[in-house]
N, C-alpha and C positions, 0 to 999 in steps of 0.2 A: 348402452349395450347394443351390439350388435343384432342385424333381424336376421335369422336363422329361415331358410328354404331350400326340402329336399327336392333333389331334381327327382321328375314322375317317372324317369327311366331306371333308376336306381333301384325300384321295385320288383321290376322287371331282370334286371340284371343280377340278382339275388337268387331270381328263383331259377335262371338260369347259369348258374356258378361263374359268374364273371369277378367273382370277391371272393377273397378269403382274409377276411377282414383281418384274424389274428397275425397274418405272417405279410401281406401283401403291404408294398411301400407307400404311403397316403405320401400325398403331396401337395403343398399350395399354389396354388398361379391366382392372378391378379387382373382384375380387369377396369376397366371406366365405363364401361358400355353395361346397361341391365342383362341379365341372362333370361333366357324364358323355361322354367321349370319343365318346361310344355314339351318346348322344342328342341330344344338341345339335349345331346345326349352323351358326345366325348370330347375332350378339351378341344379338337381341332376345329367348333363348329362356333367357339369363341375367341374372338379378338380380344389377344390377352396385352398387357403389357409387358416388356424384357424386366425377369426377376434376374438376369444377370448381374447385377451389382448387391444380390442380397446376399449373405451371407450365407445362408443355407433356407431350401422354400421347404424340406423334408419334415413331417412329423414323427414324435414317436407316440405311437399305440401302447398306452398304460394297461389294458384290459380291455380283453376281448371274452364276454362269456355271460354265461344264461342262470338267471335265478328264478327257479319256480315256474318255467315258462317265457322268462323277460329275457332276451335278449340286451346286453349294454356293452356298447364301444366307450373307452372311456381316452381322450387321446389329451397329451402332456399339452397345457397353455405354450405358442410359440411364441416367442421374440424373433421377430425379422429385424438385423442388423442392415442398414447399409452400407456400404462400401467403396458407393460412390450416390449420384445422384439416382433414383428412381423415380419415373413420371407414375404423374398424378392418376391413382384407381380410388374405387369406390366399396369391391367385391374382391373376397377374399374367397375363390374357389377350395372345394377338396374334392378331390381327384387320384385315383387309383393310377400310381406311376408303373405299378408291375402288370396290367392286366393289358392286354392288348386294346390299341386306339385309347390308351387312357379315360376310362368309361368316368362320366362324374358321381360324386356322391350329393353333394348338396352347395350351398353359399354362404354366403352373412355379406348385408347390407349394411355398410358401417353408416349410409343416412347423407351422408358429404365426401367430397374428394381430400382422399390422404396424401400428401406428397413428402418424400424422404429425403435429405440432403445426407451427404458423404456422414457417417458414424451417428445418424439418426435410429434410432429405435421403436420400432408398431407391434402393441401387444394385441395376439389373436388368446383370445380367453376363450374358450369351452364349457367353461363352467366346471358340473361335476362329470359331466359327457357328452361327449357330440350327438349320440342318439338313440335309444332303446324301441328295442319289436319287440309286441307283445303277442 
């Protein structure tokens, strides 16, 4: 399984309404290069690689909402199709596509390099949610 890290900006951008997690478009981008949870704060500040041959990098958001004080996002497992060849990543960003400069949310460190040939298949699993505030 993947190793799950929120970026430290992400906290910040919460309390300043740069989310709204319910309605706003998640989106995947893909890197090879480690991210620094530290440093970076909007996709432009990582070197990604071209998801253009994927099929769709879009999430869907299953549940956005709070129990008892808990916040949980709860977002659909993706299949990334390819559709042609896609070079070799490591990190599987999410990334707020609707919010301006695409602010990050977190990662997953799949541990090795994934590489995709034309009608290959990479499941991103979640589990039962990407992330709950308490």
């Amino acid at each position: 399984m993947a190793t799950y890290t929120k970026f430290q900006c992400f906290v910040e951008d919460l309390a300043e309404k740069k989310h709204n997690l319910g309605s706003d478009t998640l989106k995947v981008a893909l890197t090879n290069t480690a991210p620094s949870a530290s440093a970076h704060v909007k996709l432009a500040d990582i070197t990604t690689v071209s998801v253009s041959n994927l099929d769709s990098v879009t999430l869907s958001v299953s549940s956005s909402s709070q129990t008892s004080g808990t916040y949980k996002l709860k977002v659909a497992d993706k299949t990334l199709t390819a559709t042609g060849d896609v070079p070799a990543f490591r990190y599987a960003i999410i990334y707020n596509g609707t919010a301006t400069d695409d602010p990050l949310i977190c990662y997953f460190d799949y541990g090795s390099e994934v590489t995709l040939a034309k009608d290959d298949t990479f499941k991103l699993d979640f589990g039962d949610q990407l992330f709950s505030l308490a």
